[in-house]
N, C-alpha and C positions, 0 to 999 in steps of 0.2 A: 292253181291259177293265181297270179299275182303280177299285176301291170299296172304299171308307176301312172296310168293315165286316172288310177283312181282317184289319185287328189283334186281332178277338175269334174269327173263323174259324180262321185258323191254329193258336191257341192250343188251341183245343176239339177241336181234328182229334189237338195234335200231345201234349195232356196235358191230355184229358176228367176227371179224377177231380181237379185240380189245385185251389184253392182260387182261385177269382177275386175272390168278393166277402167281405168280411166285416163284417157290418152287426149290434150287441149281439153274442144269442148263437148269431146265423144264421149259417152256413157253404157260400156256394151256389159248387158246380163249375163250371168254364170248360162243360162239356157243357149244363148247366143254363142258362147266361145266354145260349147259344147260341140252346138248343131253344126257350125262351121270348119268343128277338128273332124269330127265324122264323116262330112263334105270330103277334106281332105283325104282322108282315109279310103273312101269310096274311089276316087280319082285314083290313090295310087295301088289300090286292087285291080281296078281297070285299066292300067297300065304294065298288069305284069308283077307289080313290086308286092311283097308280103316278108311273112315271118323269116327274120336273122337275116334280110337286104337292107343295107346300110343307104340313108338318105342324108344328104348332105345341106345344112340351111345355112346360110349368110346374112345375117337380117341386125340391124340394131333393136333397142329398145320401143318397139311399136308392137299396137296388136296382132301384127302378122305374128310373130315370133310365137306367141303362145297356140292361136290356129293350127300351124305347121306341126309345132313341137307333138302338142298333143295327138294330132293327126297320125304322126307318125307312129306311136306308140301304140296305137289306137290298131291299126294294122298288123303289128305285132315287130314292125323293121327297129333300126337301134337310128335315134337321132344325132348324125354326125354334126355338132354346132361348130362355125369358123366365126373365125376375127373379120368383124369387119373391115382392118386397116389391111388385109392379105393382099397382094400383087395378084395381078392373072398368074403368075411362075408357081406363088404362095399355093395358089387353092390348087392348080394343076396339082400337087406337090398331097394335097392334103386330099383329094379327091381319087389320087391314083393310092396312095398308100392306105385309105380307107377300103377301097373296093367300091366307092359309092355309085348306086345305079343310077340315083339321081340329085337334081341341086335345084334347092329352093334360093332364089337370089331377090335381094332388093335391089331396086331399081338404080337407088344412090341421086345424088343430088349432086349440082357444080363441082362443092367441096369436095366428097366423098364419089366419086365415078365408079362406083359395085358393080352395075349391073355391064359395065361394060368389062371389068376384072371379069368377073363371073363367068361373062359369058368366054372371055380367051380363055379360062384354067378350063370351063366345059369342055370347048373345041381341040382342049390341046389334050383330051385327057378320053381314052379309047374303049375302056368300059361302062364311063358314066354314059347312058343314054337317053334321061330326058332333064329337060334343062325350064324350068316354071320362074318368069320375074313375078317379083314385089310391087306393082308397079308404087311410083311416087305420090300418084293421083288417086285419090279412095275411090274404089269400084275401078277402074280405068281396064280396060277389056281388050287392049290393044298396047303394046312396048314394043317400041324400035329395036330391043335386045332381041324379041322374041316370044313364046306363047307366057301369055298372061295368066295368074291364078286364076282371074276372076272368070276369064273367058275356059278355061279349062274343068271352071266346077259348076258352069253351066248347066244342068239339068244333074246334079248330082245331087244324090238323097241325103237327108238331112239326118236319116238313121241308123244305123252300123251297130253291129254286135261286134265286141271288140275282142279282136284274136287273143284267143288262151296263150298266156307266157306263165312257162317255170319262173321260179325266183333266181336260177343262177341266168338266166336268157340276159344278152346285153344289150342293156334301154338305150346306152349313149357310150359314143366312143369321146374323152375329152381330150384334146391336144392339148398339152404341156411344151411350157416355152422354153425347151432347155436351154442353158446357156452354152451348152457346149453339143455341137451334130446337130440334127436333124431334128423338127418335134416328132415326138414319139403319141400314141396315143393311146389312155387309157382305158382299159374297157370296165364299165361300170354294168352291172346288174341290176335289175330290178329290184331285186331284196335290198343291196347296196345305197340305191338311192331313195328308195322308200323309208327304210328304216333310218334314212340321215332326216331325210323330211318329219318325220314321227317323232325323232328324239327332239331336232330344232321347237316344235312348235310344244312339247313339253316344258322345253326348256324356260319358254318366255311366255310372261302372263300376259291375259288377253285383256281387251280392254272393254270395259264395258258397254258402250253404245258399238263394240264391234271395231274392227281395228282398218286401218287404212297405213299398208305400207308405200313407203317411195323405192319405187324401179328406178335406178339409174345406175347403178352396177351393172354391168353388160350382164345380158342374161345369157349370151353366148359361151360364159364364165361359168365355173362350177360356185361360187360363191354368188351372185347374183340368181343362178337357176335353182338351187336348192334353199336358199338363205328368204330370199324374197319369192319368187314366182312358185314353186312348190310348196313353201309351207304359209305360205299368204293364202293358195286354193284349196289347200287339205282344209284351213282352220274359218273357207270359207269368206275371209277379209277381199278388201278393194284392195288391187294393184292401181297406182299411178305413175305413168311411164313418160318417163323422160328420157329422150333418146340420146343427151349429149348433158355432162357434166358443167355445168357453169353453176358457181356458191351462190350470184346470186338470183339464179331462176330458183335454184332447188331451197331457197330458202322461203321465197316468196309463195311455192307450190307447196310446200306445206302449211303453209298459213292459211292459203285458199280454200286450202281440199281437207284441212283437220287431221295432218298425217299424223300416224300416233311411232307409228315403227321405221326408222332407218337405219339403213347398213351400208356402211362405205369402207374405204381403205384412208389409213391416215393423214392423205394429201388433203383426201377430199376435207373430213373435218379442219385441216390448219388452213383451207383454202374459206371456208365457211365464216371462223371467227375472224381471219384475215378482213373479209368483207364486211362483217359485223364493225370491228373496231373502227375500219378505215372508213366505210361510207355510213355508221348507221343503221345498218340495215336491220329489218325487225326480226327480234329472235321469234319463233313461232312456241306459241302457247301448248300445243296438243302432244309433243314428243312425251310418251313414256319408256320406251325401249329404244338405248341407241349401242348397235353392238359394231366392233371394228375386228377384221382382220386383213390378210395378204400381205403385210409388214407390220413391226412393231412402233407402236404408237409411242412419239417420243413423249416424256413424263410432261414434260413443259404445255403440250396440248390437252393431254387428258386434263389435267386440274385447271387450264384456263376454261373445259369445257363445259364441265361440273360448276362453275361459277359463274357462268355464262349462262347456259338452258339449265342448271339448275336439277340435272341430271347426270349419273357419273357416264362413261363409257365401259359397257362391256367389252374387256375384250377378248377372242379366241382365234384358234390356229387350225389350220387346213391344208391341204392341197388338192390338187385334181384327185390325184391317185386316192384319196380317202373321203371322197363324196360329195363335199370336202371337210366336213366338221371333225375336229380329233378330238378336240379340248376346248373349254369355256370356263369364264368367269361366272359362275352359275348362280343365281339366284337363288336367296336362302341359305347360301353359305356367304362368308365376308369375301369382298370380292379385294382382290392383292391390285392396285393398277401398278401398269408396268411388264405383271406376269400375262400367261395365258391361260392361267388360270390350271383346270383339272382335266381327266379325261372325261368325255360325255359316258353316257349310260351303255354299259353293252363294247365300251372299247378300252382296253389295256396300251399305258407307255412303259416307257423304259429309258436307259441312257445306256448304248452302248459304244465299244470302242470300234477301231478299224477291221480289227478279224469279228466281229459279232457279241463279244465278249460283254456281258454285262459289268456297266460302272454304277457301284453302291455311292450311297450317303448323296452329297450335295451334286458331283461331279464335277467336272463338266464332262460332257458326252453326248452323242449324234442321240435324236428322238428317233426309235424307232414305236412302232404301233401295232395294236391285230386286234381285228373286232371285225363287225358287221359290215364296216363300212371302208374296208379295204379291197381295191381291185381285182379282175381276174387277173391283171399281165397287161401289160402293153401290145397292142393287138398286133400280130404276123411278128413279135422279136423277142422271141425266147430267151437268147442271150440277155437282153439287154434286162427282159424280168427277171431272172433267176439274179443277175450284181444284185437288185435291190428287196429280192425276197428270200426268208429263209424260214423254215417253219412256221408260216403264214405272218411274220412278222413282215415290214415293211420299213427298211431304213428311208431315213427321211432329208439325209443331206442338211438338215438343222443344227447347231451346237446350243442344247444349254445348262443353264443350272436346274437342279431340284429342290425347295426347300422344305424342311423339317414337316411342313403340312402335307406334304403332297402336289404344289402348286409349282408350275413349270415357267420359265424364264428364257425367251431366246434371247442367245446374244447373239448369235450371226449363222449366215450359213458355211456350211466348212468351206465352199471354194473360193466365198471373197476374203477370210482371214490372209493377213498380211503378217508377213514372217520379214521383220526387220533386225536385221543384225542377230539374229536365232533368238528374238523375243518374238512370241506372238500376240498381235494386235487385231483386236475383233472392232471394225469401224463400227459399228454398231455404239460399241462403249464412246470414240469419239465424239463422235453425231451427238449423243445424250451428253455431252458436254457444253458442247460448241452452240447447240442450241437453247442452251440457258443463259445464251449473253443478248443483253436487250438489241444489237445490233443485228441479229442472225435471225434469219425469217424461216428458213431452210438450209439443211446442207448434206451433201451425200459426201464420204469417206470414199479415199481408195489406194489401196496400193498401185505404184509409178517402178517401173525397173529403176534401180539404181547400182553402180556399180559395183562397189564395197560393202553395201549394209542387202546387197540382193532386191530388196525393195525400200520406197522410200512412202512415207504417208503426204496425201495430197485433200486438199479440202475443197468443192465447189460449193460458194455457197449465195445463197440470195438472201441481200442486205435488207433487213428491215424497210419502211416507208421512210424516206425521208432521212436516211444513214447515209455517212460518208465515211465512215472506218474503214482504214485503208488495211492491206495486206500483212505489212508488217505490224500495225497494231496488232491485229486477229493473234496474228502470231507468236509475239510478246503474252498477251492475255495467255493463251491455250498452254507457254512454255509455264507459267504460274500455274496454271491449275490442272496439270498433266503430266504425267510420269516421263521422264525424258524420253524415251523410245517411241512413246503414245503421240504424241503432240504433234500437228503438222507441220511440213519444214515450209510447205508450199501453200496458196491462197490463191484460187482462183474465183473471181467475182462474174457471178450470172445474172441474169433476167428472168431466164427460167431454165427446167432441167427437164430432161429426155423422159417419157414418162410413157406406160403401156395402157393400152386402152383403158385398162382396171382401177388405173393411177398410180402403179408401181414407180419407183424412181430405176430407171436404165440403167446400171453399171456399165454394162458393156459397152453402152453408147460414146460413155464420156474415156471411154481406155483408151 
């Protein structure tokens, strides 16, 4: 028996009155987020749904989201999480290719209209059959989409023995944003995701009066569900949930609430000190753990950050497919910024080539991985697992170096390298150029077709506060401090740039 709902179980068994969630000026006990996943669970046994039925949730960063999740798990079905940003088309898309019986949906608000997405991907989509809103209203027992949680766990018990699951049974299917086809979805295990949970909260020291992390990485994400909400309830801390990324709520809400633990993507930290430098804003005293993945952190932010809170950034690397933790900056060994540090406990890297072929010394060469906390397969696409698995290794679509310690370095991944005039250009390397000049706040790289050289290098980039460096300055600069191939011919000036729920910068948007 072994079911990932143990990290919110133990916790409510072992300190009920404890504070789990903190969402405004709601305060819900570990007993609470229990009693209410059990609820859920009860509802979807009286519905038909149990062991290996795929349920599908759509929720942002609120305490539904953990409710649902746990509920689910709790039952013994596998929790399918979506993007909240998905179309009706999107979730039809993601609801038919899961096999999902059912969909938990939030309500959605002006901005965000979910509950009415939701409700078209349900309608349009022939084997889901039951369809539960979030409403927007706490308790609200009544939604114009259709039946409400609250009214659906109406006399349901608060107590549930929670269905026996093997360790290979699949907790969560995660949809991956491929950049190229269709999202595919990964199927994760219970063993898989526990033991990324287990290692994560080995990983990072606890803090004394008890730890309080910040939610604001979608937890619909494998780095926000495993990083914060699962190993925030295994080690028994407060969650505080913020449903939408702004630097300066989520600076402010640390300050308030004593946060000790955050995890974000890149953007978010340069959006944070951005706010810092620009308005003042107050740096929060309680941070002792700040660790970063989903892209690599340009150098220029990690040391302004470390000078800043007065703490360095850990950083490590992930993906759906691997739980998501592969490798960390780990504590108690010297931490490399920059790198990704090592492999976690219980998982092996590598660098290999295009046929599989391992590359020694520095390389460079695609990360491949195999451990605990690798996938079964992308769920109903054989083909599509068997390209990226091979003797339980897992290639990763990554390129990087290795250094002499053991400490891994991305530079980019293989499909955005740019091949100009038969050099190859990893934007990655420009980026970390371009953003060490005091004019450049941000900048994503990209290969542009070009005739002659096949592709040509192009730069978007957001101008500092209060900058007027025009295009062909940029340009002059970068031809000075860049190998003539490397440098960009082109200078596109933004406002802002295309960004994924998680904070990723879009390539694809701006092609």
């Amino acid at each position: 028996m072994l079911n990932l709902s143990t990290v919110l179980e133990d916790s409510a068994r072992n300190a009920p009155d404890k504070t789990a969630i903190v969402f405004g000026d709601m305060r819900l006990p570990y007993s609470m987020v229990d009693n209410v996943a059990n609820q859920v669970a009860n509802l979807l046994v009286s519905r038909g749904i149990g062991k290996g039925d795929k349920v599908a949730l759509a929720c942002p960063n609120l305490p539904y989201f953990s409710f649902i999740y746990f509920g689910i798990l709790k039952a013994g079905a596998t929790v399918v999480p979506l993007s909240v940003l998905l179309q009706g088309r999107e979730i039809a898309y993601h609801l038919a290719d899961s096999d999902a019986k059912a969909l938990f949906c939030f309500e959605g608000t002006p901005e965000l209209p979910l509950g009415a997405r939701g409700k078209a991907g349900f309608e349009a989509t022939e084997g889901c059959e039951h369809f539960f809103v979030l409403p927007a209203t706490a308790l609200a027992t009544e939604s114009e989409h259709g039946e409400s949680i609250w009214a659906a766990l109406g006399g349901m018990s608060s107590e549930f023995a929670t269905v026996q699951t093997a360790p290979d049974d699949t907790a969560v299917i995660l949809y991956t944003s491929g950049t190229t086809g269709q999202p595919k979805g990964a199927e994760l295990s219970h063993q898989n995701m526990l033991l990324n949970t287990m290692v994560c909260d080995k990983m990072f020291p606890r803090s004394d009066g008890g730890d309080v992390y910040l939610g604001v990485l979608p937890l619909f994400h494998s780095f926000g569900q495993t990083v914060i909400q699962n190993t925030g309830f295994l080690r028994g801390a407060t969650m505080v949930l913020l449903p939408r990324f702004d630097p300066g709520d989520a600076l402010a809400v640390m300050s308030k609430e004593g946060v000790t633990f955050f995890a974000g993507v890149p953007t978010m930290y340069w959006a944070m000190l951005t706010k810092i430098h620009a308005d003042g804003a107050e740096v929060p005293s309680t941070l002792n753990v700040a660790v970063a993945g989903g892209a690599a952190s340009p150098l220029e932010v990690l040391n302004d950050f470390e000078k800043t809170f007065g703490i360095g950034i850990l950083e490590g690397y992930g993906l759906s497919e691997t739980s998501p933790v592969a490798s960390f900056n780990q504590l108690g060994r010297p931490t490399k910024p920059g790198t990704i540090g090592t492999p976690i406990w219980g998982v092996e890297m590598k660098l290999i080539d295009a046929d599989w072929n391992t590359v020694g010394g520095e390389g460079p060469g695609e990360i491949a991985i195999r451990g605990h906390n690798i996938m079964k397969g992308y769920y109903n696409r054989p083909e599509a697992t068997a390209e990226v698995m091979n003797d339980g290794w897992f290639r990763t679509g990554d390129i990087a170096t290795r250094d002499a310690d053991g400490y891994y370095s991305i530079f980019d991944r293989a499909k955005d390298m740019i091949i100009r005039g038969g050099f190859n250009v990893y934007p990655r390397e420009v980026e970390e150029v371009l953003m060490s000049h005091p004019d450049v706040s941000l900048v994503a790289v990209l290969g542009v077709p070009h005739e002659s050289h096949g592709e040509e290098i192009k730069a978007y980039v957001i101008r500092s506060a209060g900058s007027a460096i025009t295009e062909d300055e940029l340009i002059a600069w970068s031809k000075e401090n860049m190998a003539a191939y490397k440098y960009p011919r082109t200078v596109e000036f933004r406002d802002e740039l295309p960004m994924t729920a998680s904070g990723k910068i879009l390539k694809r948007e701006l092609r």
